[in-house]
C-alpha positions in Angstrom: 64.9 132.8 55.6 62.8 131.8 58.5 59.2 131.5 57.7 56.6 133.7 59.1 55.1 130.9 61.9 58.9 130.2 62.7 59.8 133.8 63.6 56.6 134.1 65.4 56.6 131.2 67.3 60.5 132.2 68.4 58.9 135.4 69.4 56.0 133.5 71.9 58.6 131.4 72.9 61.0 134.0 74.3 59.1 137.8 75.1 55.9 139.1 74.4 55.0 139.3 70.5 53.5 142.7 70.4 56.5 144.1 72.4 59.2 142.1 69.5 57.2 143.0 66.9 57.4 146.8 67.4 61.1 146.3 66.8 61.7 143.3 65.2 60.3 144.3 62.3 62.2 147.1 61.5 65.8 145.1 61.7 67.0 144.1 58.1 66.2 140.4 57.9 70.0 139.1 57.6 70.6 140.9 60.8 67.1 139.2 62.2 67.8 135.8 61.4 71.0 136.5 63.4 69.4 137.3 65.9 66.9 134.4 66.1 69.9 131.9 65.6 72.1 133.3 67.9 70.2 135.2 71.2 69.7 133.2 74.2 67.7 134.3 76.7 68.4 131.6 79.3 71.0 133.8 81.0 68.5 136.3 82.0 68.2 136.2 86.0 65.3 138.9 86.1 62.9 137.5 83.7 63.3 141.0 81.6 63.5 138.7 78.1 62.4 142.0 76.4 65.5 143.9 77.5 67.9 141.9 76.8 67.0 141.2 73.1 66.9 145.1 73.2 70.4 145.6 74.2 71.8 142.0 72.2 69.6 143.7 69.3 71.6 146.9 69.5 75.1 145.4 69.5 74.6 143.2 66.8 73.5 146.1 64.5 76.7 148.6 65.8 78.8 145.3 65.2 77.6 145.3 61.2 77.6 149.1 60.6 74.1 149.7 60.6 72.2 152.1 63.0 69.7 150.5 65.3 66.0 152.1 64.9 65.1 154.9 66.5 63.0 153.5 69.6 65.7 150.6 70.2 68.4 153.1 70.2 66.4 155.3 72.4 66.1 153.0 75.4 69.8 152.6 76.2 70.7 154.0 79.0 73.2 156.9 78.5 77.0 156.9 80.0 78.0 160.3 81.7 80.9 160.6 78.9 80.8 159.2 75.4 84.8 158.3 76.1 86.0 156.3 78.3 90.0 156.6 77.1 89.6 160.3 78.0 90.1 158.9 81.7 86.1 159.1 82.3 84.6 158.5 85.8 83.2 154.6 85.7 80.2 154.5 83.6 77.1 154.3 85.5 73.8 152.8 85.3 70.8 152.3 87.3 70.3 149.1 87.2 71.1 145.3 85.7 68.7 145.2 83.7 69.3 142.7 80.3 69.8 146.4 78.3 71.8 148.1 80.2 74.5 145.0 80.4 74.1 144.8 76.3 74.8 148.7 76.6 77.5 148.8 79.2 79.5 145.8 77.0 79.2 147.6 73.6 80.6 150.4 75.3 83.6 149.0 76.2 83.7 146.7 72.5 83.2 143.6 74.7 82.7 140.4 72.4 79.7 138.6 72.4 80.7 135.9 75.2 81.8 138.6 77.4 78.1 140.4 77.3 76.7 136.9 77.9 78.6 136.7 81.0 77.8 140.0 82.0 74.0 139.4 81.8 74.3 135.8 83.6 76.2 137.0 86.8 73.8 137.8 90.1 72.2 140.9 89.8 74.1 142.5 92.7 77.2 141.7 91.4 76.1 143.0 87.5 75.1 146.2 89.3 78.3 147.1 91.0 80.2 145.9 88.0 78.3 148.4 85.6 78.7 151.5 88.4 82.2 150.7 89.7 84.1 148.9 86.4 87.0 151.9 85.3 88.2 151.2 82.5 91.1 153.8 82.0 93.8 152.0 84.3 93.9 149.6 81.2 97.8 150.4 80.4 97.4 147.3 77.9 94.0 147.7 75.9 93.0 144.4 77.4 89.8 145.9 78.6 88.2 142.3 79.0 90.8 140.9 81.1 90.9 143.8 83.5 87.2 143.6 83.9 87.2 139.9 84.3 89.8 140.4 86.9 87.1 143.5 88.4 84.3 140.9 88.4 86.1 138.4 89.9 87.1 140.0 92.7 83.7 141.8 93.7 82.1 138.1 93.0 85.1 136.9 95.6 84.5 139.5 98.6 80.4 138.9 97.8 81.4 135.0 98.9 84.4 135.5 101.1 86.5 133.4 100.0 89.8 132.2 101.6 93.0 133.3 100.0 93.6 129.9 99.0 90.2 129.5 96.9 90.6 132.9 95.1 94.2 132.2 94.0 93.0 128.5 92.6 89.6 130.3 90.7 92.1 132.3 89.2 94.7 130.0 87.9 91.5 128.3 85.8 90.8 129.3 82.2 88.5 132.0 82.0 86.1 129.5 80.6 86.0 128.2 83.7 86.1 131.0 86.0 83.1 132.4 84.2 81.0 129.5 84.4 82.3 128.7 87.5 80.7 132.6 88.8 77.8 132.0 87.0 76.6 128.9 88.4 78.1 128.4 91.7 75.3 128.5 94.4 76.6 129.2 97.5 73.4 128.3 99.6 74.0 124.6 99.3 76.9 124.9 101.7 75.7 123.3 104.7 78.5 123.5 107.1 79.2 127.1 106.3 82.4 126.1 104.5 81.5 127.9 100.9 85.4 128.3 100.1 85.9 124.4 100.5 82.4 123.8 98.6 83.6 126.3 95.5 86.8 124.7 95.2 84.5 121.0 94.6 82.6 122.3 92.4 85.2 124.7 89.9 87.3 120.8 90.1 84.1 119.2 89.3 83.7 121.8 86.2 87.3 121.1 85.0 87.4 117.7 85.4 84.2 117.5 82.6 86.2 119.8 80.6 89.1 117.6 80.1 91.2 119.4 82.9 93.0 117.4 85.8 91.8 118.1 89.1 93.8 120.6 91.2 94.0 119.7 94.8 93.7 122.6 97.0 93.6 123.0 100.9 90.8 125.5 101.6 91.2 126.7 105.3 88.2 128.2 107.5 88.2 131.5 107.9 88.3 131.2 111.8 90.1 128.2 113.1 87.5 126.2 115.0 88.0 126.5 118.5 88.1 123.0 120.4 88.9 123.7 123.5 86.5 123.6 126.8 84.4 121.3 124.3 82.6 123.8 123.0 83.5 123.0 119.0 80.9 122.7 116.6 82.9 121.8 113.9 83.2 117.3 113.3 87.0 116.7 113.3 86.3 114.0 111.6 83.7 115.1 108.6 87.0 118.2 108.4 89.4 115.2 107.8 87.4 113.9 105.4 86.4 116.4 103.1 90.4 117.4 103.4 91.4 114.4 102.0 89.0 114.4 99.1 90.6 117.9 98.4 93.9 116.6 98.6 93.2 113.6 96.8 94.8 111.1 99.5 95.1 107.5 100.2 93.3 105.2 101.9 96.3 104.9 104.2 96.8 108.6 105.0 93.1 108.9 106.0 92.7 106.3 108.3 96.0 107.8 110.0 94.5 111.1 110.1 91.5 110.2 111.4 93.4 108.2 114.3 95.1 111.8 115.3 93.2 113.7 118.3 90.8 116.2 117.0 92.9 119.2 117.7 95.5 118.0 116.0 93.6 117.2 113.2 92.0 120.9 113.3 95.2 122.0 113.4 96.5 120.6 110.2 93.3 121.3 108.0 92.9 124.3 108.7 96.7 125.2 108.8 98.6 123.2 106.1 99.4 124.8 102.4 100.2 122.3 99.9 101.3 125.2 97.5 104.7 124.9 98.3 105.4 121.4 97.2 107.7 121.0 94.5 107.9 117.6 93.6 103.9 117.0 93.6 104.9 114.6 97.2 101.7 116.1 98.8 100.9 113.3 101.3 105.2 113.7 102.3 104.6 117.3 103.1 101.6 116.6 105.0 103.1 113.8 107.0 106.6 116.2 108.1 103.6 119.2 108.6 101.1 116.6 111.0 104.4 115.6 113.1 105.4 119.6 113.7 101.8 119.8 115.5 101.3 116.4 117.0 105.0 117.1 118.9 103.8 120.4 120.0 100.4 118.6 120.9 102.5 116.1 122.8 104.6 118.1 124.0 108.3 116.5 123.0 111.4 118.5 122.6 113.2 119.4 119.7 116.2 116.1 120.5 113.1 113.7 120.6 112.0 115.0 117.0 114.9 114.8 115.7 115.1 111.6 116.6 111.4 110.9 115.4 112.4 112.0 112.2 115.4 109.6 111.3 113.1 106.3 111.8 111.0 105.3 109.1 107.7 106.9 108.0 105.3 104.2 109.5 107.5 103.7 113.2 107.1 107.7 113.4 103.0 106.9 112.7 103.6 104.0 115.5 105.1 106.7 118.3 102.5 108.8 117.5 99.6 106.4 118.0 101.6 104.7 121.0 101.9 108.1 123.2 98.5 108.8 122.2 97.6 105.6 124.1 100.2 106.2 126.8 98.0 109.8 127.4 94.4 108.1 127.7 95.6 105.8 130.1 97.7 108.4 132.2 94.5 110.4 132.0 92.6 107.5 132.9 89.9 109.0 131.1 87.5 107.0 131.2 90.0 104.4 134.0 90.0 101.2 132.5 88.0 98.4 134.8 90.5 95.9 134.0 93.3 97.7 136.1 94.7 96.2 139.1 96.3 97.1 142.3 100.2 97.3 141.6 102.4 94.9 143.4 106.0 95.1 143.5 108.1 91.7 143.3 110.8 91.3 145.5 115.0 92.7 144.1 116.7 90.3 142.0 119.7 90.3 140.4 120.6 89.7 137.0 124.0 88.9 135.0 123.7 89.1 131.0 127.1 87.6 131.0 126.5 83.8 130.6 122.6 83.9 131.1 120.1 84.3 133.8 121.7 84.3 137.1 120.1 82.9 140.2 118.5 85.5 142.7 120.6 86.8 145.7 123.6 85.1 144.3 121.9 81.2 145.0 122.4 78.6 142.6 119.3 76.5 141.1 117.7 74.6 144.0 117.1 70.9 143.8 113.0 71.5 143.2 114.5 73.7 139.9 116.7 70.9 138.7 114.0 68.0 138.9 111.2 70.3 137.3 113.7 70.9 134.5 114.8 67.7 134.0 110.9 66.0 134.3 109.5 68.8 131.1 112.9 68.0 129.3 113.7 71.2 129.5 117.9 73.2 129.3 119.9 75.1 131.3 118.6 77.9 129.4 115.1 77.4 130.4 116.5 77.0 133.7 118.3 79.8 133.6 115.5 81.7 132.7 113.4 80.4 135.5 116.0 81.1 138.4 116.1 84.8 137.6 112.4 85.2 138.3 111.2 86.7 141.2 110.8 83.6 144.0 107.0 84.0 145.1 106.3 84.0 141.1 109.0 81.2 140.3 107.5 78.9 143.1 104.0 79.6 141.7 104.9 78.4 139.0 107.1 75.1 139.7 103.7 74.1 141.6 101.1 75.0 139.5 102.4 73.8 136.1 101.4 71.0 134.1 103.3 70.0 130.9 101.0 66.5 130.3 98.3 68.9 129.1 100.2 70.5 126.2 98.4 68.7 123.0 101.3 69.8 120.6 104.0 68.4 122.5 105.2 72.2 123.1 106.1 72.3 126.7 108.4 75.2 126.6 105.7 77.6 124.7 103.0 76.6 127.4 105.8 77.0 130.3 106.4 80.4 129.0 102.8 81.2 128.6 101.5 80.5 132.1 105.1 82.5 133.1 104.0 85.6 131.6 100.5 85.5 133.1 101.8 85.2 136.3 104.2 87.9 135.6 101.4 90.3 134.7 98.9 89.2 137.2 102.1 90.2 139.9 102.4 93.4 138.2 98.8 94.2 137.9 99.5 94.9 134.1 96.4 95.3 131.7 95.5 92.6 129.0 96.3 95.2 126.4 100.1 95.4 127.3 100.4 91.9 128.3 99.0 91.0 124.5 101.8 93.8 123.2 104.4 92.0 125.4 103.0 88.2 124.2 103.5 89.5 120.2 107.2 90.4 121.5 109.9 87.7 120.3 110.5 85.4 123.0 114.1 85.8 124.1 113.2 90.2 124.4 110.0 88.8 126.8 112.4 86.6 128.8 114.7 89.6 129.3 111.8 91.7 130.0 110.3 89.5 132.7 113.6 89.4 134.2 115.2 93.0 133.9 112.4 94.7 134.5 112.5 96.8 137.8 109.4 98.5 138.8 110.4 100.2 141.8 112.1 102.9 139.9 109.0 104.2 139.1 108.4 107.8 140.6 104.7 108.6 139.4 102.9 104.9 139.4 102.7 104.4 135.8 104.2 101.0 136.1 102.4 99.9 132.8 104.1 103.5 130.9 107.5 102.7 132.1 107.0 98.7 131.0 106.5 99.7 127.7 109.2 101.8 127.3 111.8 99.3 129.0 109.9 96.9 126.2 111.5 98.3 123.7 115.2 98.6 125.2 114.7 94.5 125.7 113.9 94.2 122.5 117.2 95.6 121.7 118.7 94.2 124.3 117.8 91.1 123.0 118.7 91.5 119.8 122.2 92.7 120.4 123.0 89.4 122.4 121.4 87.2 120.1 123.9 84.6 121.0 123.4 85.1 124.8 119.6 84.4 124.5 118.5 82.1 122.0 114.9 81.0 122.0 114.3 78.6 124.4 113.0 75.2 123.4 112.0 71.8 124.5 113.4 68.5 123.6 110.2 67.5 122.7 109.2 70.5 120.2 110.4 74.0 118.4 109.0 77.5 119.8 105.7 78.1 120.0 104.6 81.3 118.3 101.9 82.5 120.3 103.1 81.4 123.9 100.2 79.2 125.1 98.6 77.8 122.5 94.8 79.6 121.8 93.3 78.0 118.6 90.3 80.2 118.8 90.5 84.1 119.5 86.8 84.1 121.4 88.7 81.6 123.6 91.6 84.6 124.0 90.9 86.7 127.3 92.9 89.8 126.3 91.1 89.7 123.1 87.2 89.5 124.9 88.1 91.5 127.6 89.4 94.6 124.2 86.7 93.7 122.6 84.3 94.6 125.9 86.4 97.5 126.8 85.5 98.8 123.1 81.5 98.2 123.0 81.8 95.8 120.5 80.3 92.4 119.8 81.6 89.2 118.9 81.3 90.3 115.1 84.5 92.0 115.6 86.4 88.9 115.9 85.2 89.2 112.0 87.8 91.6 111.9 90.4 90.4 114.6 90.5 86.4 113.1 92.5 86.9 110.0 94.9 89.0 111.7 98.8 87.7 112.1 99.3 87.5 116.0 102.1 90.8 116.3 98.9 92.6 114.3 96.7 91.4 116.3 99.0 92.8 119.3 99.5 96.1 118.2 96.0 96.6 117.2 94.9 95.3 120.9 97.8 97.5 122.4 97.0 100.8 120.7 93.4 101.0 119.3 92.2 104.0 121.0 87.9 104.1 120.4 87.8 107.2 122.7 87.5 109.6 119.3 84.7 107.8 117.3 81.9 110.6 116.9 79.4 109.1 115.3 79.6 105.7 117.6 80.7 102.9 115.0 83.7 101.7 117.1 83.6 98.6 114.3 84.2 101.2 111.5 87.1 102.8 113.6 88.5 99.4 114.1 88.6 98.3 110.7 90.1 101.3 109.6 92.8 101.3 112.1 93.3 97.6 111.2 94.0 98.8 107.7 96.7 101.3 108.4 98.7 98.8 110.2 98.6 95.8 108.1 99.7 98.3 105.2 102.6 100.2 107.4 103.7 95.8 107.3 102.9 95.4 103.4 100.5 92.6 104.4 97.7 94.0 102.0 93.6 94.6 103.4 92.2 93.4 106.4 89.5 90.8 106.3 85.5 91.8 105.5 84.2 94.5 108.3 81.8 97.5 108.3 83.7 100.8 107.0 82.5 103.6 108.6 81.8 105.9 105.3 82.2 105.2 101.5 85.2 107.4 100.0 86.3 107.8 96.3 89.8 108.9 96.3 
């Protein structure tokens, strides 16, 4: 038995002596040790101690057969029937006090942990619980679960929650759905998101009790509106709390955040992972990302289909190479390092037996000598003859083999041939570093075939790149027909003209200035291989960076594509945010 001091210093500890004492005292002793082991008044949100030992007094004593005295008895509240399984109207109180939850739960025989729920929950939600709950639709005589399932749903309109985030609170244990009610505080949810916040927190509560997380897509209840630039909702804070939900990759998040915001709107608020059967979230998401980037871009249902039969990281490539295609249409902002378009003069071309010579001529004499002083083949001279003549001549005079260190004459021929080529074309650095990564025999049939005069709309640069990619196959189909050019005096030369230093590459300074960046990106460009090093020059787009750390955009696009190659991380660089997926 508890001594004197003990019981009394309980008492201080937890209500007002005098008012336990006029009780306490007269509660057999067994039943008031129980009581001092077991009441907790922790859960009692209106500071009414007193009350609630009341009403916890009173169950305990029905519980062991024993009548509770006279004044403890007498400050229950009184229900409007004594039976509620004679279909009674709800039984109704005035209030939430600590005794009228007691009273309302030995009413209905709740156990112990139910009644401690009961007097924990926010006082609004207590209160309608006590004057709505009806218990006679109970066809099962689980009276708990029915008014678990009552609470729940009151505590779920109080919040409004999303579909999705009252189907996932109720597929917890009902451990964790009632601690999960009790101590969620909605007020902490800054961006107005509470659904997204709740379904954090009831993962967080599972996880410490042993359960695996559960990843659920919570959508807003009104899809932010983006367009006329009046959204107040960060496309990219949305992508990143979506794939914390989700639990997805590194990978999949830089993609996403790559995606235009209205397309990434679109899919947080819009996909349900519910319906995956095979747990392949991240392959739902990708088909459910290309539905609403192809109605973003507008392609029809053949294109898709044909989008769909390439391999997962060419689909990500079209994506991320029409959204640069768009900016520069747009011209939004117009790059500065766009020239005036000039059209080279018609040439004709015969991919039977290599490059033909233009207008039907043969190779002159100043051809033959220039060929035969580099040490160069027919194939080279071949190659040469099919350009157009102002560029061809250009180049017969202007080139200089004696100043190639590496003994590669053919690579540096090629090189200063594609600048010229460009410069004719008035193509941007950004392509011409695309077309530089290309193989060489698909950039000699490229330079050649090309025709810009077709072009309608005076996009020369959009059409290029498309024709790229039929010389690349092109190329590859006659393998035999265009073999990589070389000198007699060395192999190919990787990347065309011979840079040993990036800060020494103008396409690279001039992306790097287009960007807003420094010279510390070259941090991140050095370590790249040179087709990476392409792409990422070609289609980096820094138009969507928010929060202005174009360097953490970088590096994370950097990432996605040397892991789309299986080349592992890119070098050190800033990331733009710390994740834990």
């Amino acid at each position: 038995m508890l001594h004197i001091r003990q019981q009394k210093h309980y008492l201080q500890a937890n209500c007002s002596v005098s008012q336990a004492l006029s009780f306490l005292w007269d509660v057999p002793s067994e039943i008031r040790l129980s009581i001092f082991a077991n009441f907790n008044p922790s859960g009692t949100k209106d500071g009414n101690v007193h009350g609630r030992l009341q009403g916890y007094v009173r169950t305990v004593m029905k519980r062991n057969g024993l009548q509770p005295p006279e004044h403890v008895e007498s400050a229950a509240p009184r229900p409007r029937r004594e039976h509620w399984q004679d279909h009674a109207p709800p039984i109704a109180s005035q209030g939430a006090d600590a005794g009228s939850v007691w009273a309302f739960a030995e009413q209905l025989g709740l156990p112990d942990h139910a009644a401690e729920f009961l007097g924990a929950l926010p006082e609004d939600v207590a209160q309608s619980v006590c004057r709505g709950f009806d218990p006679s639709g109970t066809k099962d005589g689980n009276v708990w679960g029915r008014l678990l399932g009552y609470i729940r749903s009151l505590w779920q309109r109080r919040l409004q929650l999303t579909e999705e985030a009252a189907s996932f609170i109720r597929s917890l244990p009902e451990k964790i759905q009632m601690r999960v009610m009790v101590e969620f505080d909605a007020s902490g949810s800054k961006d107005g998101n509470v659904s997204a916040r709740l379904v954090g927190f009831a993962n967080h509560l599972a996880n410490r009790n042993g359960l695996a997380a559960v990843p659920v897509v919570v959508a807003p209840r009104a899809r932010p509106q983006l367009a006329g630039g009046h959204a107040n909702v960060d496309a990219s804070e949305a992508v990143a709390d979506f794939a914390t939900t989700l639990g997805l990759d590194q990978g999949a998040y830089d993609f996403m955040q790559l995606l235009p915001d209205d397309v990434k709107m679109n899919v947080v608020s819009s996909f349900d992972p519910s319906g995956t059967k095979d747990g392949n979230i991240w392959g739902r998401l990708f088909s459910f990302i290309r539905t609403i980037f192809s109605r973003h871009a507008g392609w029809d249902r053949s294109h898709v289909d044909q989008l769909k039969r390439l391999p997962e990281e060419q689909q990500q490539d079209a994506m991320l190479a029409w959204m640069t295609r768009h900016a520069r249409q747009a011209q939004t902002p117009v790059p500065s390092y766009v020239q005036p378009v000039r059209h080279p003069e018609p040439r004709t071309y015969s991919s039977s037996g290599g490059y033909g010579g233009r207008g039907g001529g043969g190779a002159d004499s100043t051809l033959t000598n220039f060929v035969r002083q580099w040490g160069l083949d027919e194939r080279v001279a071949g190659f040469l003859q099919a350009l157009p003549a102002h560029l061809r001549d250009n180049v017969l005079r202007s080139f200089d083999g004696s100043a190639t260190q590496d003994g590669n004459v053919w690579g540096r021929l090629l090189g200063l041939v594609r600048s010229n080529w460009g410069r004719s074309l008035g193509i941007d650095q950004a392509s011409m570093a695309y077309i530089k990564s290309m193989p060489e025999d698909a950039q000699m049939v490229l330079m050649t075939e090309f025709d810009p005069s077709g072009t309608k709309d005076g996009n020369i640069v959009g059409r290029l790149m498309g024709f790229a990619k039929k010389a690349m196959a092109m190329a590859q189909a006659g393998a035999s027909a265009y073999p990589a050019a070389a000198s007699s005096q060395g192999g190919s030369y990787p990347n065309g003209d011979g840079e040993q230093s990036l800060e020494s590459d103008p396409a690279v300074m001039d992306f790097i200035q287009r960007c807003g960046l420094d010279t510390s990106a070259l941090e991140i460009l050095e370590p790249l291989p040179a087709d990476v090093l392409a792409t990422v020059i070609a289609n980096f787009n820094p138009s969507g960076t928010k929060d202005g750390n174009v360097s953490g955009r970088l590096h994370g696009y950097v990432r996605v594509v040397l892991a789309r190659r299986g080349l592992g991380k890119a070098g050190s660089g800033p990331a733009k945010r710390q994740r834990m997926f």
